[in-house]
Structure formats: C-alpha cells, structure tokens
mmCIF file as gemmi writes it, N, C-alpha and C atoms, coordinates in Angstrom:
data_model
loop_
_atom_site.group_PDB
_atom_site.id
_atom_site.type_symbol
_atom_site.label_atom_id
_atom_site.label_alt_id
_atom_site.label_comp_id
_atom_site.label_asym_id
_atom_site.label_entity_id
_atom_site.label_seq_id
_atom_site.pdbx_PDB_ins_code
_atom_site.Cartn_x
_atom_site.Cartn_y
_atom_site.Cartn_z
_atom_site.occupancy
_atom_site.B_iso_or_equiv
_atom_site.pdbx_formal_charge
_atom_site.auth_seq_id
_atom_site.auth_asym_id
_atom_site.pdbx_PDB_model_num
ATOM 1 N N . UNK Axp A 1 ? 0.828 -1.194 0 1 0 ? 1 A 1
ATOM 2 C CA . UNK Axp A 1 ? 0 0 0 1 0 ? 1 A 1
ATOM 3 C C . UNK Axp A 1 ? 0.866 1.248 0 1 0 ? 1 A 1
ATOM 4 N N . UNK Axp A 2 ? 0.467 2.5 -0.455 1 0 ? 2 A 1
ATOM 5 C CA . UNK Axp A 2 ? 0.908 3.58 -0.837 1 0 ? 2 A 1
ATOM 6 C C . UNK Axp A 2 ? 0.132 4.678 -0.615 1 0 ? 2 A 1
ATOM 7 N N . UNK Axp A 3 ? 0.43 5.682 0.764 1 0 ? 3 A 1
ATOM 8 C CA . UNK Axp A 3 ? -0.329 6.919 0.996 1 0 ? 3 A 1
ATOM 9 C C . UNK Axp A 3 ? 0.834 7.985 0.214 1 0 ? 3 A 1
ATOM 10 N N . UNK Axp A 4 ? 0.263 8.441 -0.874 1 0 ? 4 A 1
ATOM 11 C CA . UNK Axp A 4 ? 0.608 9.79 -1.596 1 0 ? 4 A 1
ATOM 12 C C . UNK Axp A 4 ? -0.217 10.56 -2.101 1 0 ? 4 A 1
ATOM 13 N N . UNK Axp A 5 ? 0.799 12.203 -1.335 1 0 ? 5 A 1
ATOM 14 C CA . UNK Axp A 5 ? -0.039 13.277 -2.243 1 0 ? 5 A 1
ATOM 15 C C . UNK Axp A 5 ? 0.53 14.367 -2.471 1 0 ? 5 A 1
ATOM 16 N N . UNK Axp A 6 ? 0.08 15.197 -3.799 1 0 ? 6 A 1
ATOM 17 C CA . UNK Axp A 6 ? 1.003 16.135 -4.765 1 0 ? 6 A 1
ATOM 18 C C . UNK Axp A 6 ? -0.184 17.021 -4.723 1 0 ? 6 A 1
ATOM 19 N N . UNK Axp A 7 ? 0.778 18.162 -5.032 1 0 ? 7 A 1
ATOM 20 C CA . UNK Axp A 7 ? 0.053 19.715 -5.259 1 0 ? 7 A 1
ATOM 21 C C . UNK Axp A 7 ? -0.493 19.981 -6.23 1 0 ? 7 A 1
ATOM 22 N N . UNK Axp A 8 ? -1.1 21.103 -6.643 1 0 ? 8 A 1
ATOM 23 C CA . UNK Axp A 8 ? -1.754 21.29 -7.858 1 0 ? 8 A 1
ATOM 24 C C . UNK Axp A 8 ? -0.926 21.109 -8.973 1 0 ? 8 A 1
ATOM 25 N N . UNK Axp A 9 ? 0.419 21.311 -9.067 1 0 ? 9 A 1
ATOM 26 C CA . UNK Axp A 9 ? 1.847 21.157 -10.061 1 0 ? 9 A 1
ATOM 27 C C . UNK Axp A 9 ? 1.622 19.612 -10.196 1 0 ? 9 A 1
ATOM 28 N N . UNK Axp A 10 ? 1.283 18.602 -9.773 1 0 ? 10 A 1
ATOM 29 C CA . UNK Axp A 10 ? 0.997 16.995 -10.21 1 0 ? 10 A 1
ATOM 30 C C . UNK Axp A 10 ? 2.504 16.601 -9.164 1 0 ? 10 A 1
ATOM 31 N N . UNK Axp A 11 ? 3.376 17.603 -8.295 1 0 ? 11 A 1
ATOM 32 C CA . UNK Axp A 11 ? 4.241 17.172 -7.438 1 0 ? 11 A 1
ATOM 33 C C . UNK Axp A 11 ? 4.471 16.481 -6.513 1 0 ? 11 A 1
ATOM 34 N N . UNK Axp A 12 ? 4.953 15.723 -6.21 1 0 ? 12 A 1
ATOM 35 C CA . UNK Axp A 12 ? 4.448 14.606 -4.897 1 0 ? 12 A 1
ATOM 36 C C . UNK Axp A 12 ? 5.065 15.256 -3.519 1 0 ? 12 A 1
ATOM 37 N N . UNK Axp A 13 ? 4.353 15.803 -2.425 1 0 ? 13 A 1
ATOM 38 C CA . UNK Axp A 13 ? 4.903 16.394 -1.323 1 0 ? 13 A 1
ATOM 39 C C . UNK Axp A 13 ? 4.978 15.562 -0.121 1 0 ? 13 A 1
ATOM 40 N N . UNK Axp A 14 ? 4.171 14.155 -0.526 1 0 ? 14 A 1
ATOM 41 C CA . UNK Axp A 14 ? 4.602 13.165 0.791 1 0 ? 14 A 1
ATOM 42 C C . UNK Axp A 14 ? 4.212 11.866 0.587 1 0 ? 14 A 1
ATOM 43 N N . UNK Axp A 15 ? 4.72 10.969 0.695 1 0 ? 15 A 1
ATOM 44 C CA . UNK Axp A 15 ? 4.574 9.529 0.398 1 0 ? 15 A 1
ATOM 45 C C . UNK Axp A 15 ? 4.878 9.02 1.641 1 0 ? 15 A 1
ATOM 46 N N . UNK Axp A 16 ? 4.022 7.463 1.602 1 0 ? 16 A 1
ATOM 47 C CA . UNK Axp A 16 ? 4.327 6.415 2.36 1 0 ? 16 A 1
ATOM 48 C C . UNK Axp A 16 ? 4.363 5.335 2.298 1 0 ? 16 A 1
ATOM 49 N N . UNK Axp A 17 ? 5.173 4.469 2.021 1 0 ? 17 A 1
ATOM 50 C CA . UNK Axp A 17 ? 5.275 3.095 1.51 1 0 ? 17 A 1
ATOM 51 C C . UNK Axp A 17 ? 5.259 2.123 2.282 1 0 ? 17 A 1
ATOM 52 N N . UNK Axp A 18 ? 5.326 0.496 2.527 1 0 ? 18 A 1
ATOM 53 C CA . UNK Axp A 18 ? 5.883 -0.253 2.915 1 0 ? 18 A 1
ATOM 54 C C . UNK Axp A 18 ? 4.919 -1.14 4.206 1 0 ? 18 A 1
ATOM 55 N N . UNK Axp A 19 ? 3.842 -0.646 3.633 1 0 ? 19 A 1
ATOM 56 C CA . UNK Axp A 19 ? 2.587 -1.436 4.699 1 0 ? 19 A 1
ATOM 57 C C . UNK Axp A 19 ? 2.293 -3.211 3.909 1 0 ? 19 A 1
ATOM 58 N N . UNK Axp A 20 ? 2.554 -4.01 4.744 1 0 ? 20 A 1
ATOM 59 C CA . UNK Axp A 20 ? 3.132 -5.231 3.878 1 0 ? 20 A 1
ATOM 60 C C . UNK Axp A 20 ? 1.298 -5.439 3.903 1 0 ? 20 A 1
ATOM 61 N N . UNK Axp A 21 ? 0.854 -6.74 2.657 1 0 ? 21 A 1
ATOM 62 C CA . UNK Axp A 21 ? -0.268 -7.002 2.821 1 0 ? 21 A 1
ATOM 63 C C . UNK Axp A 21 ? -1.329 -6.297 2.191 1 0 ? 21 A 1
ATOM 64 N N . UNK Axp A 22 ? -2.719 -6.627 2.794 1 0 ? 22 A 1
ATOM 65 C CA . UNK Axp A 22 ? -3.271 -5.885 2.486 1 0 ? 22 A 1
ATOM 66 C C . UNK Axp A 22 ? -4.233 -4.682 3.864 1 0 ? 22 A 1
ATOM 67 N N . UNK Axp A 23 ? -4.269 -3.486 3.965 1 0 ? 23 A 1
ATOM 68 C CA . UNK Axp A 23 ? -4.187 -2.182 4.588 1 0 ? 23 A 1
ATOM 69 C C . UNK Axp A 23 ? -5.402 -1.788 4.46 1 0 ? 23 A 1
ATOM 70 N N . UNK Axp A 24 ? -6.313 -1.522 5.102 1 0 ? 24 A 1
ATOM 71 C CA . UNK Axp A 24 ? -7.257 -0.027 4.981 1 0 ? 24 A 1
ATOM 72 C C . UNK Axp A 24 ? -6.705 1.065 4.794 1 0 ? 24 A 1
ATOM 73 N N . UNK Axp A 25 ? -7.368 1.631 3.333 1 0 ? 25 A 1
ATOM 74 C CA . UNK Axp A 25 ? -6.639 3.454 3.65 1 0 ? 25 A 1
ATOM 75 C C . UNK Axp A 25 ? -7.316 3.718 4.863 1 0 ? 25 A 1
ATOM 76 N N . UNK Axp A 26 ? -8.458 4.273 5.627 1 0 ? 26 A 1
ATOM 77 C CA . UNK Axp A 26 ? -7.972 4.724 6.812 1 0 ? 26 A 1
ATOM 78 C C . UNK Axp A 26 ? -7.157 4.474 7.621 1 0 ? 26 A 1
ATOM 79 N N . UNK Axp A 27 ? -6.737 3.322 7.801 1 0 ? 27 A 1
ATOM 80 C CA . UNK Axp A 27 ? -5.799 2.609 9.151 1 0 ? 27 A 1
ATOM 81 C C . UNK Axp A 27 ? -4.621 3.467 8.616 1 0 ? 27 A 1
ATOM 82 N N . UNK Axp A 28 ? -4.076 3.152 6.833 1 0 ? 28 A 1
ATOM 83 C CA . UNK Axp A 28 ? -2.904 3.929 6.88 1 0 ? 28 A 1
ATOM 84 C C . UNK Axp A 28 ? -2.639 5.239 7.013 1 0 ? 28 A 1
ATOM 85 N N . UNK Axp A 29 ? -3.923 6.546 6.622 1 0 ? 29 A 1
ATOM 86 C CA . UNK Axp A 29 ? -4.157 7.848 7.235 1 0 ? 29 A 1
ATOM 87 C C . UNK Axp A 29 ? -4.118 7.979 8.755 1 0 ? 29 A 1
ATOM 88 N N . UNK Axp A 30 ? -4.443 6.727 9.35 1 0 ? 30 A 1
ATOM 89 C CA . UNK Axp A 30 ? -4.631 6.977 10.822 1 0 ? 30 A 1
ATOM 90 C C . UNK Axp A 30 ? -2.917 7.035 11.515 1 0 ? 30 A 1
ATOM 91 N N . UNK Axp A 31 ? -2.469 6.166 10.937 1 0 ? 31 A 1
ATOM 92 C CA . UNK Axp A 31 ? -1.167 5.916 11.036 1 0 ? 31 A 1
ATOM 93 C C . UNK Axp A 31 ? -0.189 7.187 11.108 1 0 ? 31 A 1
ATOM 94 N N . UNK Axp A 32 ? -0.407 7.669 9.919 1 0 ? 32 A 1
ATOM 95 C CA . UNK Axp A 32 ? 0.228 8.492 9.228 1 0 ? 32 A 1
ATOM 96 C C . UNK Axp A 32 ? -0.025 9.767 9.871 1 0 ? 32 A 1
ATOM 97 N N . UNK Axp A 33 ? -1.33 10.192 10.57 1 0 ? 33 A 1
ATOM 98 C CA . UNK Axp A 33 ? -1.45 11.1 11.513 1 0 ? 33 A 1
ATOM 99 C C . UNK Axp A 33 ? -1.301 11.392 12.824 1 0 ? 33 A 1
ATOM 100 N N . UNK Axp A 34 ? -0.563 9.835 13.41 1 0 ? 34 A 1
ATOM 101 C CA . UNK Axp A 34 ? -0.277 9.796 14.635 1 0 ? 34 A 1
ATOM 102 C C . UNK Axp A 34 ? 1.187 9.564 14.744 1 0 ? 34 A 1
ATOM 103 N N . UNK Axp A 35 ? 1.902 9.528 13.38 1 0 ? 35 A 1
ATOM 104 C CA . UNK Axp A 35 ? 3.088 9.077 13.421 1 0 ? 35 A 1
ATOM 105 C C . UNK Axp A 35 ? 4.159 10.117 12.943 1 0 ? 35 A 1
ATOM 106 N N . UNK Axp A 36 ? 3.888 10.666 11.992 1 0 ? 36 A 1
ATOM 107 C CA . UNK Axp A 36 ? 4.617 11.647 11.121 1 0 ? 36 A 1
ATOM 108 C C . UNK Axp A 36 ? 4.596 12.975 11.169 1 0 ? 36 A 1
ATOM 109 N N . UNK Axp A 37 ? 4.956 13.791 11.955 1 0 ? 37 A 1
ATOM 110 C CA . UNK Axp A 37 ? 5.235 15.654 11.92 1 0 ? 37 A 1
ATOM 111 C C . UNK Axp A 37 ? 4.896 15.98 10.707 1 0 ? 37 A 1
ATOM 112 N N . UNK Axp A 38 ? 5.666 15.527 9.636 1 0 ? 38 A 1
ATOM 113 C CA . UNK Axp A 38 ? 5.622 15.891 8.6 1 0 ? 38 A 1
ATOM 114 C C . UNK Axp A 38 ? 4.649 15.639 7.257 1 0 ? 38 A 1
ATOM 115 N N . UNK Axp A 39 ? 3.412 15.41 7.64 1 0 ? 39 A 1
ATOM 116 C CA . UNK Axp A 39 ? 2.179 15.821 7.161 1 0 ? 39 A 1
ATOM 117 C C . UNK Axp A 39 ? 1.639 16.452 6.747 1 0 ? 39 A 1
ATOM 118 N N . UNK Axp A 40 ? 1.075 17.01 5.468 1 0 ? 40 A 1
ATOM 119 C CA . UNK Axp A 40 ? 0.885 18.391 5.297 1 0 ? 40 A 1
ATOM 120 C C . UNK Axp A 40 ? -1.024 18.296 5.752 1 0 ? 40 A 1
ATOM 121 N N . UNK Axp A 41 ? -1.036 18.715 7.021 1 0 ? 41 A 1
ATOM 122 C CA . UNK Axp A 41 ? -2.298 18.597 7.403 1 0 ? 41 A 1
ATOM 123 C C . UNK Axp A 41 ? -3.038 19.866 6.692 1 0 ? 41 A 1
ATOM 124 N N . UNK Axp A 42 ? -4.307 19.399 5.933 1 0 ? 42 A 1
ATOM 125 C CA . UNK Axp A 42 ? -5.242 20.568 4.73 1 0 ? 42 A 1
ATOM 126 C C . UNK Axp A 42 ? -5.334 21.447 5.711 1 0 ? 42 A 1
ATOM 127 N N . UNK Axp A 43 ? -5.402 22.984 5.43 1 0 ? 43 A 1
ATOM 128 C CA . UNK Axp A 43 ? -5.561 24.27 6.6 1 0 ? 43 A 1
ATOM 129 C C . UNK Axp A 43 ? -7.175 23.919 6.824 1 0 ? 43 A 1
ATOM 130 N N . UNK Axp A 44 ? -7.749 24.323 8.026 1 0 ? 44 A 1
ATOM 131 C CA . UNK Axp A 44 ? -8.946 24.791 8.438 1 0 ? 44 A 1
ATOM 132 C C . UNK Axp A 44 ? -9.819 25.097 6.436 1 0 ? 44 A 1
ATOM 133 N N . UNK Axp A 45 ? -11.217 24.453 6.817 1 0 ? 45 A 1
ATOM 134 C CA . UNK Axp A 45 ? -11.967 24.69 5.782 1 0 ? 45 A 1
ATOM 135 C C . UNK Axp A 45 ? -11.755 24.181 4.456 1 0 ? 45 A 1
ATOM 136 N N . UNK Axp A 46 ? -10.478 23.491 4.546 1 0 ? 46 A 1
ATOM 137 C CA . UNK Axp A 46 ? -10.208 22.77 2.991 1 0 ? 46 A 1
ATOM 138 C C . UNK Axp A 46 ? -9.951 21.282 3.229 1 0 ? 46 A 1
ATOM 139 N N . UNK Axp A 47 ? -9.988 20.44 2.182 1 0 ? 47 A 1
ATOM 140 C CA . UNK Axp A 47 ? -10.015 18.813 2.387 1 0 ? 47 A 1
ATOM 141 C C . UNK Axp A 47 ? -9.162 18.781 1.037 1 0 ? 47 A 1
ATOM 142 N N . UNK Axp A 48 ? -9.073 17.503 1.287 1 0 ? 48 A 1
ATOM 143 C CA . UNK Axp A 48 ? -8.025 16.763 0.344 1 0 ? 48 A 1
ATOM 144 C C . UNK Axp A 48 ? -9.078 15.943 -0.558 1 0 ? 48 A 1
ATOM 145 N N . UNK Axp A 49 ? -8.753 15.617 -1.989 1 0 ? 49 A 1
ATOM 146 C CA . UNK Axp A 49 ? -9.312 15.2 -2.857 1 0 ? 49 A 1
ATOM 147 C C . UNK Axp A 49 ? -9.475 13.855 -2.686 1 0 ? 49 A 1
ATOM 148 N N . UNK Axp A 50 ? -10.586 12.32 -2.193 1 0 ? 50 A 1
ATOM 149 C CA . UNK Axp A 50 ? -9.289 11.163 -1.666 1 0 ? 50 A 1
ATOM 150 C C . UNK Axp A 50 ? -10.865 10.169 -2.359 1 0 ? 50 A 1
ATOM 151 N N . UNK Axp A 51 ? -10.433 9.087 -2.643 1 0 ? 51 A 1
ATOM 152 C CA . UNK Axp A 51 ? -11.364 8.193 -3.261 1 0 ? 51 A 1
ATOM 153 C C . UNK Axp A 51 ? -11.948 7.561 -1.666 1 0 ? 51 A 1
ATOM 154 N N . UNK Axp A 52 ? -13.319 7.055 -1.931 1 0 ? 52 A 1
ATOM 155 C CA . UNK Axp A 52 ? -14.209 6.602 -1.094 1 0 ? 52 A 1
ATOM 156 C C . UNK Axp A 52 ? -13.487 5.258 0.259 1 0 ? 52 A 1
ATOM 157 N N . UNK Axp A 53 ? -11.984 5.111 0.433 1 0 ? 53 A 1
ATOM 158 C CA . UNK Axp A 53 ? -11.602 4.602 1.084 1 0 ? 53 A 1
ATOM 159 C C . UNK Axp A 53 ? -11.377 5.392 2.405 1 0 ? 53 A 1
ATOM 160 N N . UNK Axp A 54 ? -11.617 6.6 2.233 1 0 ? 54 A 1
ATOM 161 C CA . UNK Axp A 54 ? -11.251 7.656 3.25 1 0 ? 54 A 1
ATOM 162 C C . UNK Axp A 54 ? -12.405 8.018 4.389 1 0 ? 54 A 1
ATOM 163 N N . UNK Axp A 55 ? -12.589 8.822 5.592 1 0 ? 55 A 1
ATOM 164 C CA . UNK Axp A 55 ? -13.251 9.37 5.979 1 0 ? 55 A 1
ATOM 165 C C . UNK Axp A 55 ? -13.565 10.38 5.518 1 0 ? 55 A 1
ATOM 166 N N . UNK Axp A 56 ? -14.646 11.163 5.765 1 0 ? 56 A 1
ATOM 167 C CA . UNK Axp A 56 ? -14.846 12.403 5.476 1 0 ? 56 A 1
ATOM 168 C C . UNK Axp A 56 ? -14.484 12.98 7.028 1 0 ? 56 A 1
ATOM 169 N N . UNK Axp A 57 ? -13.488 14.343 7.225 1 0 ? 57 A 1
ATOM 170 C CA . UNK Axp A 57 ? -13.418 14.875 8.039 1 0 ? 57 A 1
ATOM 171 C C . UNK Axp A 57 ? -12.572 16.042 7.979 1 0 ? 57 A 1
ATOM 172 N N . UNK Axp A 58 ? -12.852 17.321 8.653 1 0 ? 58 A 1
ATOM 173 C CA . UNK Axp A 58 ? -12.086 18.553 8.52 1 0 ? 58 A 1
ATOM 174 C C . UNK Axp A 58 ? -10.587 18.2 8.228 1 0 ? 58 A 1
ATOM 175 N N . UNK Axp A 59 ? -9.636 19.504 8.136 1 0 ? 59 A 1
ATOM 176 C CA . UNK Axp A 59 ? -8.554 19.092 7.377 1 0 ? 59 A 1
ATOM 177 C C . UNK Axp A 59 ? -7.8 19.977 9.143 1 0 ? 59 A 1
C-alpha cells in the first residue's frame, strides 16, 4: 500500500510506503497522523481530494 499526495503542479509532497499485505486506507491515514510531523495537514476549511476509502473529516 501507498499513501501519496502532490500539489496542484501533479508534485508529490509526501509519500508512504511499505505497509506489507493488504491495509485499509484509513488505518494507513490513521497511522500516518499519529506518526509523522511531517504531514501536510489541509488548513482549516479545505479537504483533500481522496477516493471513497477515506473518511470524510475537517482538514
């Protein structure tokens, strides 16, 4: 499994690799928000673009 995401430029500003198996994207967002500083958490009032594996929730 693979949490990545890029800016409006199609740039990739953060990846995460190496979840052996098979993963829930939430479990790996959950992960990824309890684990990593370096997150680009969406400001207040904006969300991230994310296919139906995701929660819906403020940024």
């Amino acid at each position: 499994n693979v949490l990545a995401i890029c800016d409006f430029d199609m740039r990739f500003t953060f990846a995460v690799t190496g979840w052996p198996g098979s993963a829930h994207d939430s479990r790996v967002l959950n992960h990824v928000l309890a684990n990593f500083l370096s997150f680009p958490v969406a400001p207040k009032g904006k969300y991230y673009l994310v296919d139906s594996g995701y929660p819906n929730r403020t940024g």
